[in-house]
C-alpha positions in Angstrom: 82.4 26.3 0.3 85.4 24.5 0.2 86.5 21.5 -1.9 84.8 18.2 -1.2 85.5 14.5 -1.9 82.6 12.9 -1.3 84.0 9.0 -2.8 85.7 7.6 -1.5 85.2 7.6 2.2 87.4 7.4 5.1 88.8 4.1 5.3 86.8 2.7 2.2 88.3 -0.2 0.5 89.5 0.4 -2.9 90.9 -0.8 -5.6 92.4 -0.1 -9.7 91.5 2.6 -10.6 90.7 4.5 -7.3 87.6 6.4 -8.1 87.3 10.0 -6.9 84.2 12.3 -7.0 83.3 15.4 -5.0 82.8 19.4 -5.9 85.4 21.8 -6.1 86.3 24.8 -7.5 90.1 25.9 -8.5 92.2 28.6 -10.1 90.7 28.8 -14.2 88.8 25.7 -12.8 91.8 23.1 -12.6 91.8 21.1 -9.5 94.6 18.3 -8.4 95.3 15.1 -7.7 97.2 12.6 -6.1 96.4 9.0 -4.4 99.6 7.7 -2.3 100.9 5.7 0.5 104.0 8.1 1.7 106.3 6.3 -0.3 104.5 6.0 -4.2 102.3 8.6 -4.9 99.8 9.0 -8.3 99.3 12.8 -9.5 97.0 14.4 -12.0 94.5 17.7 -12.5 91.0 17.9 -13.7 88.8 20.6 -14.6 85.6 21.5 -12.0 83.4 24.4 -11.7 83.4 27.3 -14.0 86.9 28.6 -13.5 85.2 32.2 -11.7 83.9 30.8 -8.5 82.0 28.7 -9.3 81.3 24.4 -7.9 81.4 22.1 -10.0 80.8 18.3 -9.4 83.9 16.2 -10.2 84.7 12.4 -11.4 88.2 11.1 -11.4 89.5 7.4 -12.4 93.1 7.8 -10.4 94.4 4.7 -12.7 97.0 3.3 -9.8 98.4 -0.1 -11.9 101.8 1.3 -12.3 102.3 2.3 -8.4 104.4 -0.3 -6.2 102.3 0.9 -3.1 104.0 -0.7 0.3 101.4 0.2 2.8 97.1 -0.8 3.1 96.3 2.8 3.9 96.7 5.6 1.1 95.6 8.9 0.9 93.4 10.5 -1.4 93.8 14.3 -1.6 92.3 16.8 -4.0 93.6 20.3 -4.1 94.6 23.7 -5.5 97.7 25.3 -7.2 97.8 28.6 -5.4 97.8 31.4 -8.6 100.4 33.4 -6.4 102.8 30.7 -5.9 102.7 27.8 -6.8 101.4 26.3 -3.2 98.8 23.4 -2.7 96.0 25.2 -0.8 92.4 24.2 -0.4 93.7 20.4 0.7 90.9 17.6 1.2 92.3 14.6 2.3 90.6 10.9 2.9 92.4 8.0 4.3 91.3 4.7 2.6 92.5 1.1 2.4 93.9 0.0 -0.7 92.1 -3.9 -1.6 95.1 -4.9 -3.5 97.5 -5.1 -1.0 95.1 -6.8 1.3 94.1 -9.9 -1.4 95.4 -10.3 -4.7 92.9 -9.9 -7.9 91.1 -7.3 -5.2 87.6 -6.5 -7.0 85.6 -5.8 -4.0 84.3 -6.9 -1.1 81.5 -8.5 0.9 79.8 -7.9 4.2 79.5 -10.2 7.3 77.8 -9.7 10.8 79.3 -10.8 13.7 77.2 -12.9 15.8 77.6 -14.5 19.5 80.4 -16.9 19.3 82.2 -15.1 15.8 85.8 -15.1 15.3 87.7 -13.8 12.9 88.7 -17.6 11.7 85.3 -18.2 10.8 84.7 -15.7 8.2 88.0 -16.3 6.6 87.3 -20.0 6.6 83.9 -19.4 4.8 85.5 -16.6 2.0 88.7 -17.7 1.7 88.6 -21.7 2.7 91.6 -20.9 5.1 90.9 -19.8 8.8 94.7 -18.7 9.0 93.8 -15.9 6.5 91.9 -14.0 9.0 94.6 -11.3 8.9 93.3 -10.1 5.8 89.8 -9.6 8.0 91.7 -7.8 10.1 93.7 -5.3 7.6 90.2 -4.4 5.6 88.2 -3.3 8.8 91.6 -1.3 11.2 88.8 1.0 12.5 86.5 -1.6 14.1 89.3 -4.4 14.8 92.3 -3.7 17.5 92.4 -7.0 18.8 92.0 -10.3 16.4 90.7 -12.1 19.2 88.0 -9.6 20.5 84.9 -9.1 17.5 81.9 -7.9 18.8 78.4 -9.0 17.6 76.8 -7.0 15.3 79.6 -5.3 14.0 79.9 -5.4 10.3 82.9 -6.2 8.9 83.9 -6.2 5.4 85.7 -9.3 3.7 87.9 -8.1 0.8 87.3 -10.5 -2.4 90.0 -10.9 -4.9 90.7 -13.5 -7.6 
């Protein structure tokens, strides 16, 4: 078995502090860290498993308030140090989507079914009070939305909520 990360998911929306949990193992049981966008990154180790082999189940609070992140999507990666050299082996990544960026005050977000007749105005309307803000729609949900003006009932889409 391999290291996991279990939370996030791909394409999750998160937000301060990015919340990491999973199993790994490591070299003397230290595993790393880092949450970034290609451009800011945020780095730190933990302890998992035993140090000899051994899983352990992890929890990390990647405290991201001091990163000046420039794009939605980050990645989330946990890893080794190799004990030989120094190299990152054992790599788990997960792309998510960073709330933040997408709505200021970013706390979480809710869910809305599309049904017959849905745009991406009405939502944004109904959250937001502003049908031009549906862009914001768009950014949270890049997996189920390639065309602003093509949603498909049923899909769920998830509204980001900020302050």
């Amino acid at each position: 078995m391999t290291n996991r990360i279990d939370q996030p998911r791909k394409l999750d929306l998160v937000g301060n502090p990015v919340l990491v949990a999973g199993v790994g193992t490591g070299h003397e049981a230290t595993l790393q860290y880092r949450v970034g966008d290609g451009h800011e990154e945020v780095t730190g180790h933990f302890n998992a498993g035993g140090g000899t082999g051994e899983h352990g189940q992890f929890q990390v609070r990647a405290d991201v308030s001091r990163a000046n992140f420039k794009a939605d999507q980050l990645l989330v990666q946990v890893f080794e140090k190799s004990p030989k050299d120094g190299s990152e082996i054992n790599v788990v990544t997960v792309p998510v989507l960073y709330g933040p960026r997408i709505v200021a005050g970013y706390y979480g977000y809710r869910e809305h079914k599309v049904v017959k007749g849905d745009t991406l105005s009405a939502p944004a309307k109904a959250y937001y009070g502003d049908a031009s803000l549906y862009k914001r729609i768009q950014r949270a949900n890049p997996d189920q939305i390639s065309d602003p003006d093509k949603v498909i009932p049923g899909q769920v889409l998830r509204i980001p909520i900020g302050s």
